[in-house]
LOBAVO-921494 format. One record per residue (C-alpha): residue in three letters; x, y, z; residue number from 1. Coordinates in nm, 4 decimals. Layout:
// residues N
(ALA,(X,Y,Z),NUM)
...
//
This chain:
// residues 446
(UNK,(-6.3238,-9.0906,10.0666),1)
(UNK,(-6.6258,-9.1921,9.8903),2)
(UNK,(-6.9493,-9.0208,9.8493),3)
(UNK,(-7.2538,-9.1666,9.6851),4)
(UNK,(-7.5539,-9.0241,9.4466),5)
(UNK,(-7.8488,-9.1546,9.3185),6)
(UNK,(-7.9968,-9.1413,8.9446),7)
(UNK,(-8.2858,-9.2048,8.7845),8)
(UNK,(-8.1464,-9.5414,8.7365),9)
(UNK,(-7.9252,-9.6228,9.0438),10)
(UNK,(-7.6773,-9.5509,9.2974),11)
(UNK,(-7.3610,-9.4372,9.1847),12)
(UNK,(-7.0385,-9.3925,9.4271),13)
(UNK,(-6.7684,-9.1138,9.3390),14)
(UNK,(-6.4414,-9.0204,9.5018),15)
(UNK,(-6.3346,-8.6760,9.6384),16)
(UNK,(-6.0231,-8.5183,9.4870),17)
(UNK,(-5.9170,-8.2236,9.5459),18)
(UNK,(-6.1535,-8.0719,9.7355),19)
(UNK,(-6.4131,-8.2105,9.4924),20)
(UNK,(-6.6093,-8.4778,9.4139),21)
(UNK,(-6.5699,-8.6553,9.0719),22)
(UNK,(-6.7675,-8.9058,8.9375),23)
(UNK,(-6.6513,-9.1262,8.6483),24)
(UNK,(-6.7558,-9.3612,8.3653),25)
(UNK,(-7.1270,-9.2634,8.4474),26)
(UNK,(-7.3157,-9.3984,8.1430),27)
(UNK,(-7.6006,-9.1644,8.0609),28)
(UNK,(-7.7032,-9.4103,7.7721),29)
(UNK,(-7.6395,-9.6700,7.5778),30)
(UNK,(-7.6797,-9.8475,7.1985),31)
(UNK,(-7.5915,-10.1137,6.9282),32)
(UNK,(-7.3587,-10.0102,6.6580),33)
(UNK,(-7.5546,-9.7135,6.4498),34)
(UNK,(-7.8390,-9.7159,6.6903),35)
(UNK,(-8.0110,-9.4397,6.8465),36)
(UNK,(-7.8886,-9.4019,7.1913),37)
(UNK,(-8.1631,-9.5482,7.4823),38)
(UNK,(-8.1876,-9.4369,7.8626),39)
(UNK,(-7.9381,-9.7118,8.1019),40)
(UNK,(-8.1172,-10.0158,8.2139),41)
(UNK,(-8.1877,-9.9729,8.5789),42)
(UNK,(-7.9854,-10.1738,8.8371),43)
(UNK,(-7.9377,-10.2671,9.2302),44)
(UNK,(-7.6826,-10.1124,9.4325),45)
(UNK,(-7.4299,-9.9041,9.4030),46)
(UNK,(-7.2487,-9.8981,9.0736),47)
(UNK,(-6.8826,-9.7675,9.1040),48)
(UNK,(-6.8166,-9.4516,8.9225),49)
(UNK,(-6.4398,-9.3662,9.0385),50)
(UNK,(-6.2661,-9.4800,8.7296),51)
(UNK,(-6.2861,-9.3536,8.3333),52)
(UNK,(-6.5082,-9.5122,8.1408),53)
(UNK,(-6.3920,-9.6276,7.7825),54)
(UNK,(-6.3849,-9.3493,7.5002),55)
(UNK,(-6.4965,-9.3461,7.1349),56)
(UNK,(-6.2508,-9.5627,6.9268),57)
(UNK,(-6.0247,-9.3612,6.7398),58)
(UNK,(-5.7006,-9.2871,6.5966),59)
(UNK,(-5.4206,-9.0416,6.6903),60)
(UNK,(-5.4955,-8.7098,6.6190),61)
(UNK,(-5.3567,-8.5211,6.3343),62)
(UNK,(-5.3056,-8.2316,6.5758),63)
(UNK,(-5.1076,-8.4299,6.8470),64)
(UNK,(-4.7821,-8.2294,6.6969),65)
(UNK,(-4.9541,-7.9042,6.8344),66)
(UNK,(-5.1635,-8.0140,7.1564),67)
(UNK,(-4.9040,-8.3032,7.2903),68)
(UNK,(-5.0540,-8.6532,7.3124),69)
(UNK,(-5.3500,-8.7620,7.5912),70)
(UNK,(-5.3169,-9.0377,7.8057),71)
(UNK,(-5.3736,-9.3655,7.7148),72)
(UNK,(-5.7324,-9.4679,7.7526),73)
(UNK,(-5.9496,-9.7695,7.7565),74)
(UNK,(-6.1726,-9.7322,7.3216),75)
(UNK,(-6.4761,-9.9223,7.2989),76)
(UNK,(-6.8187,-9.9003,7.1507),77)
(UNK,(-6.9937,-9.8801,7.5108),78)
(UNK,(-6.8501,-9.5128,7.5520),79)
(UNK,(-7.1585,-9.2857,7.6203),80)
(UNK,(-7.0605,-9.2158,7.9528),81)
(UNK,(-6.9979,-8.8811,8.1544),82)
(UNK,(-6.7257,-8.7171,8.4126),83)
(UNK,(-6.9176,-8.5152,8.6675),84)
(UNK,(-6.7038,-8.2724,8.8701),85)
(UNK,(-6.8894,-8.0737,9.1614),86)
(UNK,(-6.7703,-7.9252,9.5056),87)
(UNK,(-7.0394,-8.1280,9.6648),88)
(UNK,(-7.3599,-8.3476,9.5803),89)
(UNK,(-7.5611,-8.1100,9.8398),90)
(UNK,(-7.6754,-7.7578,9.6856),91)
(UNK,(-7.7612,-7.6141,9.4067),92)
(UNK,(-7.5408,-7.4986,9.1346),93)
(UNK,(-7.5104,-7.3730,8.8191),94)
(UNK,(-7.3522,-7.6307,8.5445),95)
(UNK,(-7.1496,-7.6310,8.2814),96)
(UNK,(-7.1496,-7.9310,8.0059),97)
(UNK,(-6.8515,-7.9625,7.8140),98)
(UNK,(-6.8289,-8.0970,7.4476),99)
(UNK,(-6.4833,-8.2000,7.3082),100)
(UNK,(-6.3449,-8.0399,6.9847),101)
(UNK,(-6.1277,-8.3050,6.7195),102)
(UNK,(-6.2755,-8.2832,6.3745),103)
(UNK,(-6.5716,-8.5713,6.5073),104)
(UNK,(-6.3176,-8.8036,6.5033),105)
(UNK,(-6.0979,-8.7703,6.8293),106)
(UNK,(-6.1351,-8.6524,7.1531),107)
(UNK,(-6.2378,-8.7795,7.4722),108)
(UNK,(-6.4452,-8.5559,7.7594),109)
(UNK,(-6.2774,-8.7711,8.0410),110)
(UNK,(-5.9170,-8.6752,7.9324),111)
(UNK,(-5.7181,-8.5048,8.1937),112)
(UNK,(-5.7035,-8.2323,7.9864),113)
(UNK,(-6.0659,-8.1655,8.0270),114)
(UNK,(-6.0855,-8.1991,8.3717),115)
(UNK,(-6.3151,-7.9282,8.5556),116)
(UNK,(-6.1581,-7.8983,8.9000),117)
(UNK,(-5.9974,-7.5674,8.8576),118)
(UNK,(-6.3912,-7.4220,8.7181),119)
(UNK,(-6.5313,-7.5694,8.9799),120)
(UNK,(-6.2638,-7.5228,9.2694),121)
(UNK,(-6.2619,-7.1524,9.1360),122)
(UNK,(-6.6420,-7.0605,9.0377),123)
(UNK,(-6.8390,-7.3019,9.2642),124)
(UNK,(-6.9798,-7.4836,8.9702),125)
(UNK,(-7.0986,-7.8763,8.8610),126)
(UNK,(-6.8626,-7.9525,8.5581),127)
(UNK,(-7.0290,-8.2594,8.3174),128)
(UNK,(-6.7665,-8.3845,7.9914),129)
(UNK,(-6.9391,-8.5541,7.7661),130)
(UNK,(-6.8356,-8.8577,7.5711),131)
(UNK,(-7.0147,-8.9611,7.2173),132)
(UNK,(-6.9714,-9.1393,6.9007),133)
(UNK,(-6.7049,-9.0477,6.7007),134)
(UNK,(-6.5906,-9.0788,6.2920),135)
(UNK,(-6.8168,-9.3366,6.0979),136)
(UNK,(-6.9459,-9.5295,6.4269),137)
(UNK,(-7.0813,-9.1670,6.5141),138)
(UNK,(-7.1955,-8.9615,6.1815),139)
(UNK,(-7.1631,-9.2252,5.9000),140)
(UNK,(-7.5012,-9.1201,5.6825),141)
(UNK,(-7.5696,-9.4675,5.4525),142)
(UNK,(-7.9114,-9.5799,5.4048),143)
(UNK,(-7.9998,-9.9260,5.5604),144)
(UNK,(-7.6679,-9.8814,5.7592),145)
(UNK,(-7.7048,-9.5654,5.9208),146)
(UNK,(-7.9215,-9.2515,5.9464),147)
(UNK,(-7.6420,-9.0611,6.0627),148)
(UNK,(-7.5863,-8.7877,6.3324),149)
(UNK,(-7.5973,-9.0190,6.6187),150)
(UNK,(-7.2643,-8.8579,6.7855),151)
(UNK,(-7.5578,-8.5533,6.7872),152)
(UNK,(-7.8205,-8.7527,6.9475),153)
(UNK,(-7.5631,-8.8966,7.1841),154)
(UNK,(-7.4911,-8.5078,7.3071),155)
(UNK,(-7.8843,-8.4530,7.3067),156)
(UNK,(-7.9208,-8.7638,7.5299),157)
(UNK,(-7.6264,-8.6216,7.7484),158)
(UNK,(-7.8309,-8.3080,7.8020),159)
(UNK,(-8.1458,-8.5426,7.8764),160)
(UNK,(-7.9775,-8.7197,8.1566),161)
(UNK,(-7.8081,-8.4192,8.3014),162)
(UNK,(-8.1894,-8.2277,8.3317),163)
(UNK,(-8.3386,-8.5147,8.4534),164)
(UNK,(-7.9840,-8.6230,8.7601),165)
(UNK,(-7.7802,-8.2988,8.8168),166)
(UNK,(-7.9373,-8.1958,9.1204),167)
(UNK,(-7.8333,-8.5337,9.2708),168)
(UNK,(-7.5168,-8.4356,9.2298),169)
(UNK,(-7.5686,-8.0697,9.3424),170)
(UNK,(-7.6553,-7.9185,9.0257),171)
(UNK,(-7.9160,-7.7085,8.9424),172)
(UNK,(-8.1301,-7.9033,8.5737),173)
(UNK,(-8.2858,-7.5147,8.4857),174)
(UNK,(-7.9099,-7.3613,8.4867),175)
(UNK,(-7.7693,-7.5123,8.2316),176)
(UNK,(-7.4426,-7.4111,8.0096),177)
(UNK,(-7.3693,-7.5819,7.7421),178)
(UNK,(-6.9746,-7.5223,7.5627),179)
(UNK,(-6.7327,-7.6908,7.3437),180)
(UNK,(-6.4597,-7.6178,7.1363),181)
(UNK,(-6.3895,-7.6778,6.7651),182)
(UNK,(-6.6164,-7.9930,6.6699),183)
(UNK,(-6.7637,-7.9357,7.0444),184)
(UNK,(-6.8369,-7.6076,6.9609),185)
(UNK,(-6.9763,-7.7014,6.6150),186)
(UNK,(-7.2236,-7.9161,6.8105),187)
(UNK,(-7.3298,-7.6414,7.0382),188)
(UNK,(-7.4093,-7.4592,6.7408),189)
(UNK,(-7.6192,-7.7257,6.5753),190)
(UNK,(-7.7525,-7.7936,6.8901),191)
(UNK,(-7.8927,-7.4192,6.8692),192)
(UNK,(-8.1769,-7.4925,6.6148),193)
(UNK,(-8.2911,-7.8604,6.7528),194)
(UNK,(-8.6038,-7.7961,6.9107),195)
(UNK,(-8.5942,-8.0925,7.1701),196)
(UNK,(-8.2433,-8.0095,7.2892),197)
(UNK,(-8.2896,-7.6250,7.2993),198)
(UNK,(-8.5049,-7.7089,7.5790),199)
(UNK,(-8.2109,-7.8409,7.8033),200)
(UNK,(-7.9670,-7.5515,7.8469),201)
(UNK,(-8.0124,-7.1764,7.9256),202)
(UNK,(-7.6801,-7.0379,7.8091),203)
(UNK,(-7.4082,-7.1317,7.5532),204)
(UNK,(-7.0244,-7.1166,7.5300),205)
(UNK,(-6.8820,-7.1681,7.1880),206)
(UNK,(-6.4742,-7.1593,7.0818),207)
(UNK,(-6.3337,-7.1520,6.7686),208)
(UNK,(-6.6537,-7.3277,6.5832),209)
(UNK,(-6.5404,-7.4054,6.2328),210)
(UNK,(-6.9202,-7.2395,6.1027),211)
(UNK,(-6.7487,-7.1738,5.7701),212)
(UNK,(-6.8167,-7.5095,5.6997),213)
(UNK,(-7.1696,-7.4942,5.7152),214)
(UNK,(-7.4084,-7.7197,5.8993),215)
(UNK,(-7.3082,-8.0029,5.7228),216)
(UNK,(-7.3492,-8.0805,5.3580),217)
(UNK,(-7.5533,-8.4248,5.2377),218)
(UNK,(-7.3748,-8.4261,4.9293),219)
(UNK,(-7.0574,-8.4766,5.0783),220)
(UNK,(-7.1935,-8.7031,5.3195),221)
(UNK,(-7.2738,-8.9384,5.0747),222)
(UNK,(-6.9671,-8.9452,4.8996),223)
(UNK,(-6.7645,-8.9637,5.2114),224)
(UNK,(-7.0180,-9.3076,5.2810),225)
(UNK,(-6.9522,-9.4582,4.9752),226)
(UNK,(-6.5558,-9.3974,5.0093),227)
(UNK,(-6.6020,-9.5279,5.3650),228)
(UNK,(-6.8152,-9.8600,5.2748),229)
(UNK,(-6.6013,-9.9136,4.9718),230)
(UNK,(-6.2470,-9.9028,5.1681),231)
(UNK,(-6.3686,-10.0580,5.4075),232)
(UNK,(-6.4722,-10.4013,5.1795),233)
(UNK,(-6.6905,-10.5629,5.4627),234)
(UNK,(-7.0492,-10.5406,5.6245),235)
(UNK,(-7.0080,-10.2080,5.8313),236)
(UNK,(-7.2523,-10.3768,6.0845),237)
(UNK,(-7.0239,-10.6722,6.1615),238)
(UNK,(-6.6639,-10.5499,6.0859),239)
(UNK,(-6.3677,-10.5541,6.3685),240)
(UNK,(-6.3492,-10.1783,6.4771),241)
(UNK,(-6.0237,-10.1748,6.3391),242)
(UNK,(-6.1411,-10.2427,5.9890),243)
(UNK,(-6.3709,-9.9430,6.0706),244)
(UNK,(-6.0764,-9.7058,6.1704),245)
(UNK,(-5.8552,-9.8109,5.8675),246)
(UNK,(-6.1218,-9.7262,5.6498),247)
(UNK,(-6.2108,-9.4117,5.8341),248)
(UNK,(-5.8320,-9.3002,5.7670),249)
(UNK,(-5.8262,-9.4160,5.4287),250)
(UNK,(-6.2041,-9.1470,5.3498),251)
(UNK,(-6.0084,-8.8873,5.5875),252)
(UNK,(-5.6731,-8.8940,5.3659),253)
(UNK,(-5.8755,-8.8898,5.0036),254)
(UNK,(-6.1017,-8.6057,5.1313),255)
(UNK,(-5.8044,-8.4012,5.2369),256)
(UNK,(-5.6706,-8.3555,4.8804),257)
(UNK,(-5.3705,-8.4043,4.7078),258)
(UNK,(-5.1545,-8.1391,4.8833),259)
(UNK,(-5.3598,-8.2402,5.2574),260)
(UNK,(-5.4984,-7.9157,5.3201),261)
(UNK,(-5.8876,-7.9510,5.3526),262)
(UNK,(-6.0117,-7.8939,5.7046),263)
(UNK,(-6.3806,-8.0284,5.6679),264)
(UNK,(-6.3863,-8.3868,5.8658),265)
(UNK,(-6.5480,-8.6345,5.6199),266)
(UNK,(-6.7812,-8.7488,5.9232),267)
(UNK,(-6.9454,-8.4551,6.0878),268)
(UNK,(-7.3555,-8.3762,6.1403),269)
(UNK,(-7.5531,-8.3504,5.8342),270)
(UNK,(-7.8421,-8.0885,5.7948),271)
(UNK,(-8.1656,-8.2140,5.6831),272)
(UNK,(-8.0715,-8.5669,5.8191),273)
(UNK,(-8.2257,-8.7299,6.1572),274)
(UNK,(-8.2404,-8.5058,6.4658),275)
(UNK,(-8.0932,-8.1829,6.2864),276)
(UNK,(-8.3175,-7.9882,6.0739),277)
(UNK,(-8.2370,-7.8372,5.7321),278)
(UNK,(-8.0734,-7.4901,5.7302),279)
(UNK,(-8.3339,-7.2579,5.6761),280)
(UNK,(-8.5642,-7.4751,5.9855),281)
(UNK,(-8.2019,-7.4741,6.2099),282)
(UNK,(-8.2036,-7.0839,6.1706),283)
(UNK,(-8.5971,-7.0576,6.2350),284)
(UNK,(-8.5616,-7.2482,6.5017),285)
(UNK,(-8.2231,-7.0879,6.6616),286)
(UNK,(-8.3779,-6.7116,6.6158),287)
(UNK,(-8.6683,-6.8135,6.7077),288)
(UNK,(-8.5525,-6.8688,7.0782),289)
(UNK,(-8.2868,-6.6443,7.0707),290)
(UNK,(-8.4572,-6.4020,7.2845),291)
(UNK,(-8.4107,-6.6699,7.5578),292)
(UNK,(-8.0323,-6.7513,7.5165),293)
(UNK,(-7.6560,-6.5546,7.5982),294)
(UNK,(-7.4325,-6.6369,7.4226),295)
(UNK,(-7.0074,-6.5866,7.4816),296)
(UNK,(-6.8722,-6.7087,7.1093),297)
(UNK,(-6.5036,-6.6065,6.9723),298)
(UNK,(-6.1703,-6.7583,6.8140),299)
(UNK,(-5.8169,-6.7376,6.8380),300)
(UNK,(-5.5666,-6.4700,6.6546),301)
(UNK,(-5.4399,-6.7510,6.4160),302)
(UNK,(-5.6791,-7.0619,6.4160),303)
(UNK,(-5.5682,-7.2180,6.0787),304)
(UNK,(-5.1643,-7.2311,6.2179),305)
(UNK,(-5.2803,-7.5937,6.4004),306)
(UNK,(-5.2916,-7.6868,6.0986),307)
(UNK,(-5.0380,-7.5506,5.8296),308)
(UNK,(-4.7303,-7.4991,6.0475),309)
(UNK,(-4.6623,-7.8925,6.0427),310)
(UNK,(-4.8192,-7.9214,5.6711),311)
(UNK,(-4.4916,-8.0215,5.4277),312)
(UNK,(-4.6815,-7.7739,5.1568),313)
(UNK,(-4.6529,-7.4780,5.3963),314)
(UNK,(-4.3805,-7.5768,5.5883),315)
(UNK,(-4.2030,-7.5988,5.2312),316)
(UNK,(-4.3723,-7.2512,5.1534),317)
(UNK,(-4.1788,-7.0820,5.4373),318)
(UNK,(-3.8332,-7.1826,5.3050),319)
(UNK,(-3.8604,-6.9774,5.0013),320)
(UNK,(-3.7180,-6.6861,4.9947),321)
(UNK,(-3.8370,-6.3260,5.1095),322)
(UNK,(-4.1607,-6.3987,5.0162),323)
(UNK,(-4.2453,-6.7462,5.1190),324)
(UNK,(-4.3002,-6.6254,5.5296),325)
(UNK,(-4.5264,-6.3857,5.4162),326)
(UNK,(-4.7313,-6.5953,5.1444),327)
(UNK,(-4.7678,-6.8829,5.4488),328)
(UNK,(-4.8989,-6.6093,5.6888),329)
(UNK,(-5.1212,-6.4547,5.4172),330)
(UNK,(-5.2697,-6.8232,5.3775),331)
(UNK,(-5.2683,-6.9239,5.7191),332)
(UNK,(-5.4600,-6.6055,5.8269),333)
(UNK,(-5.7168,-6.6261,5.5275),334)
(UNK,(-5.7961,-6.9985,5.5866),335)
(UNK,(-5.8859,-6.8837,5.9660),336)
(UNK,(-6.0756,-6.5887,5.8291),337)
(UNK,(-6.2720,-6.8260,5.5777),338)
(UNK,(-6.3181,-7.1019,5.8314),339)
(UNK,(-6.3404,-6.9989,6.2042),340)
(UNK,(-6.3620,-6.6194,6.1917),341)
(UNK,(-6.5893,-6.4578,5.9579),342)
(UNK,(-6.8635,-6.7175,6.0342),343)
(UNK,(-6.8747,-6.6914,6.4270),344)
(UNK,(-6.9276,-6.2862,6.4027),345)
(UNK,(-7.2067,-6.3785,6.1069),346)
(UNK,(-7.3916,-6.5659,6.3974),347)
(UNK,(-7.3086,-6.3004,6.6880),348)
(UNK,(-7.4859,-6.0417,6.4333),349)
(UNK,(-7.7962,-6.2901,6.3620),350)
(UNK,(-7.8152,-6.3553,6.7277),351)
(UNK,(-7.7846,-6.0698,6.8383),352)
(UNK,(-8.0613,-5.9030,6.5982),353)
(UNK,(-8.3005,-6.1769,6.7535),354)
(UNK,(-8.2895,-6.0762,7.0798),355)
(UNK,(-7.9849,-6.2508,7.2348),356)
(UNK,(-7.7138,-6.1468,7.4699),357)
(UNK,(-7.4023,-6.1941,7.2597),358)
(UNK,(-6.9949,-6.1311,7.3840),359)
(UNK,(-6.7155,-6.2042,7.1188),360)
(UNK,(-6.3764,-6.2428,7.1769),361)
(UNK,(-6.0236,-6.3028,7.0524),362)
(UNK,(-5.7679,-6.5011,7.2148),363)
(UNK,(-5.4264,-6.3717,7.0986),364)
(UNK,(-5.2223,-6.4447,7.3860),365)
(UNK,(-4.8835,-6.7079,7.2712),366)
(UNK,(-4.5426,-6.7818,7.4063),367)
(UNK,(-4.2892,-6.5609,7.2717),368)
(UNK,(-4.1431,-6.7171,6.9359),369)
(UNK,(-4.4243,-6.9951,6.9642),370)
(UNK,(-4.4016,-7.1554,6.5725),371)
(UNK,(-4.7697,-7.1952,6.6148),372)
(UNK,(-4.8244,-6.8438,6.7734),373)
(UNK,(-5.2701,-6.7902,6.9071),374)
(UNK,(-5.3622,-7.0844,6.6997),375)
(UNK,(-5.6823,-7.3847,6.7271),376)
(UNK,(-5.6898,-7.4837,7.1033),377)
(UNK,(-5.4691,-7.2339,7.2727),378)
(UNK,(-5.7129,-7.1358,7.4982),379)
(UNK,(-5.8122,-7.4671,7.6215),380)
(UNK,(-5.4852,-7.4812,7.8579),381)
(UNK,(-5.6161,-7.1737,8.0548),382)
(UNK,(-5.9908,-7.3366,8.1207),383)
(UNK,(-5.9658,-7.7042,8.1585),384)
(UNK,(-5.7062,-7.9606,8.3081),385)
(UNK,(-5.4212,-7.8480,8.4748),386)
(UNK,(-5.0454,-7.6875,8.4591),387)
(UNK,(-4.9513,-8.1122,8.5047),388)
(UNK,(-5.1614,-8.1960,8.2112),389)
(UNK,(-5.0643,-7.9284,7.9693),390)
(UNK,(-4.7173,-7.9886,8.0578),391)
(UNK,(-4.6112,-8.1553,7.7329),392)
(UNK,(-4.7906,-7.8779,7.4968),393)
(UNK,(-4.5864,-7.8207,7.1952),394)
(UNK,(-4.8073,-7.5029,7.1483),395)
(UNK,(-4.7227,-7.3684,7.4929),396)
(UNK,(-4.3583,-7.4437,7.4719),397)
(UNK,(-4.1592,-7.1659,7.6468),398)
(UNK,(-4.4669,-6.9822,7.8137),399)
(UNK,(-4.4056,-6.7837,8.1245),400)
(UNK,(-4.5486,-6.9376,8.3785),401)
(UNK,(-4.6816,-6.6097,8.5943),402)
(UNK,(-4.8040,-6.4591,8.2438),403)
(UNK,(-5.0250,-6.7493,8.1843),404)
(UNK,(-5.1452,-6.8327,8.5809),405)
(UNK,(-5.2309,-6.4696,8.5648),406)
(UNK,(-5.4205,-6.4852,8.2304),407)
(UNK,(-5.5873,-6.8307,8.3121),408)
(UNK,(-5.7307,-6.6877,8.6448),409)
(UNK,(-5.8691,-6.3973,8.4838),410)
(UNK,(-6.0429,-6.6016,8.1787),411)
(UNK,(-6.1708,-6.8620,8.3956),412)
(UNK,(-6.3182,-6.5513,8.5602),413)
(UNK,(-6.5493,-6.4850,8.2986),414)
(UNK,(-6.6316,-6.8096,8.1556),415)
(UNK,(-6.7798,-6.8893,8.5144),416)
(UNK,(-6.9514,-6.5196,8.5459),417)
(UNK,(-7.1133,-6.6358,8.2571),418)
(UNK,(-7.1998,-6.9512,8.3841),419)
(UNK,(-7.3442,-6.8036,8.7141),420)
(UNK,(-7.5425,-6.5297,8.5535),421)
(UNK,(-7.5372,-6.4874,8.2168),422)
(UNK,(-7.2749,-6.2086,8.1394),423)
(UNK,(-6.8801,-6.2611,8.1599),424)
(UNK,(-6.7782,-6.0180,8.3867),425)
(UNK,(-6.4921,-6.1605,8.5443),426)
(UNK,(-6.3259,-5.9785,8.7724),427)
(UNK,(-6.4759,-5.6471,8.6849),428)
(UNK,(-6.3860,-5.6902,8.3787),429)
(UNK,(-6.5672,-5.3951,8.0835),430)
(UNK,(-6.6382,-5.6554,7.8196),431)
(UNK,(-6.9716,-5.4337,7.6534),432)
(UNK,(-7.2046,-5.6952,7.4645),433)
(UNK,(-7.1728,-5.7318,7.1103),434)
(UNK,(-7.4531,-5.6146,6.9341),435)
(UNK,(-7.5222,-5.5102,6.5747),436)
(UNK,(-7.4855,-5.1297,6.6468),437)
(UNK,(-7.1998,-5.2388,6.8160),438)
(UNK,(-6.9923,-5.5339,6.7320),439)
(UNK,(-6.7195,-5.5305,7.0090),440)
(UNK,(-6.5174,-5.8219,7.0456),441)
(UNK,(-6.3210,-5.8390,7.3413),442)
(UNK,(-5.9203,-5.9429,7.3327),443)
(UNK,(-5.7624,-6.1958,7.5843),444)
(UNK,(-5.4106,-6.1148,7.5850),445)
(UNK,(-5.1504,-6.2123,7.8766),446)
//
């Protein structure tokens, strides 16, 4: 069955599954290579929106050996396109925008793994995943190439189009949550201080953001451009994309070091540059309307073992005797400390002092013997896609399947409390706020 919805722009036509009604590919803007994105030219009739648009070119993530691989998928330049999921393009309901995590290089919202029918199935909610610019085509800073930060103005124009359509599709524009994970969340948090997009979401979901990386540093910007332009040999403008994605390896693999440890993306949002402020005006600016915001932010138990349980350096660290385990747990842990952990509860505290509602948590739940044990996207499995779709999961390898049902029912719970009013109680759940009297952080165990 088909059901139809009309934008500011057109008539689109979705397809009930599952009880729901998705709508696919729906382009919420569009642009020339390292152009700001522009509202969709209008059209006649109905536009067909029951298959995946294409997604950001890219190449296979570095964290495939933890998360599994995604389906295959259309890449292409013309990706700025959406996945709406909603129970129904009648009512009003609250909605929840989804930003993908992989280091601003991969990802895709419209990956099955991302799919919002259990949220919205379970918590009577509109679920949007967003799709933007990726790697250099999204956040290469070069002067007279690009300003940079357009994958950022991509997600702003996202958040445009969803205010200005949602309640076509039975959403309600002034009940707005915006969440991401990793790189997603990372964007949520830059997305905090921008004046014009702090105006198009009421709440704010953010997992594992990677804060102890800063904002973004133009220094490093610039010498991740001139690796980029100088690998890559050719007019950035006019090369093939995959000139653009060899050369995009080639920056990722010099900026990683010699032993290929570093975590910091060579392409990510730049402070001071385009749409996102400086870092003193992103913190004025996020305080400032703190008062106005609630916020559920946290990480997992071991973050940093994505990525040094399949590194040779630490996986050659753990075969030395007696003390190697230990040393490659001491690093592992201190990395996720440095990078994920010690950063997020630095924001809960400033946002919290300013007058927001702040919960923190810890996911620590893991299969028994997992190599990997609570590490970078563990918790995804229990909010998005499906069991079908998380089926091939290195990191949830050997999982008992009641344990995590169980444990993905209850944390679904409180994400869409959250969504629905503002505070994640779940199913009666005591998670107290965190505040700076009293930082609680709440633990998700199985």
């Amino acid at each position: 069955m088909t059901v139809t919805a009309k934008t500011t722009a057109g008539e689109l036509r979705g397809r009930a599954e599952h009880d729901l009604v998705v709508f696919r590919g729906v382009r919420y803007a569009e642009s020339a290579r390292f152009e700001r994105p522009q509202p969709v030219e209008p059209w006649t009739g109905v536009r067909d929106a029951t298959a995946d648009g294409p997604i950001a070119p890219q190449l296979p993530s570095r964290l495939e050996a933890v998360m599994g691989a995604p389906e295959e998928s259309v890449h292409g330049e013309d990706c700025l396109n959406l996945t709406i999921t909603t129970p129904g393009v009648d009512g009003t309901r609250p909605v929840l925008v989804w930003f993908h995590g992989g280091a601003f290089v991969t990802g895709a919202g419209s990956w099955d793994w991302y799919g919002g029918h259990r949220l919205a199935n379970q918590g009577d909610i509109v679920v949007v995943s967003v799709n933007y610019r990726l790697g250099a085509l999204g956040y290469l800073r070069a002067p007279g190439v690009s300003e940079g930060n357009l994958g950022l103005r991509d997600q702003i124009a996202a958040l445009r189009w969803v205010k200005d359509n949602i309640a076509a599709f039975g959403g309600d524009p002034s009940a707005v949550t915006v969440a991401g994970q990793s790189a997603g969340a990372h964007s949520v948090a830059c997305l905090l201080g921008v004046p014009e997009a702090r105006r198009l979401f009421r709440r704010a979901i953010l997992q594992s953001v990677p804060l102890g990386l800063g904002l973004g540093d133009g220094r490093k910007a610039k010498r991740s451009a001139e690796r980029f332009l100088a690998f890559l040999g050719d007019d950035p403008r006019t090369a093939a994309v995959p000139e653009i994605l060899d050369a995009q390896r080639r920056v990722a693999v010099a900026s990683g070091g010699r032993l290929g440890l570093a975590i910091a993306p060579p392409f990510m949002p730049v402070s001071g540059t385009g749409v996102l402020p400086a870092w003193k005006d992103w913190q004025r600016t996020a305080l400032a309307a703190a008062d106005d915001l609630d916020v559920v932010i946290g990480t997992t138990a071991k973050e940093a073992a994505a990525f040094h349980t399949t590194n040779p350096v630490f996986r050659g660290v753990r075969r030395v005797p007696f003390l190697g385990p230990a040393l490659a747990d001491a690093a592992t842990r201190a990395a996720g400390v440095m990078v994920f952990e010690r950063a997020s509860r630095a924001l809960a505290f400033d946002l919290s002092r300013a007058g927001a509602r702040v919960w923190a948590y810890r996911f620590g739940y893991a299969p028994e013997g997992s190599p990997f044990g609570a590490c970078h996207c563990i918790e995804l499995p229990f909010l998005f896609g499906d069991e079908r779709s998380w089926a091939q999961a290195p990191m949830l390898a050997g999982a008992d399947e009641a344990r995590t049902r169980d444990l993905g029912v209850r944390l679904r719970a409180s994400w869409l409390d959250f969504v629905h009013s503002g505070q994640p109680d779940g199913e009666n759940l005591a998670w107290p706020r965190f505040t700076a009297d009293t930082p609680i952080v709440h633990h998700w165990q199985a």
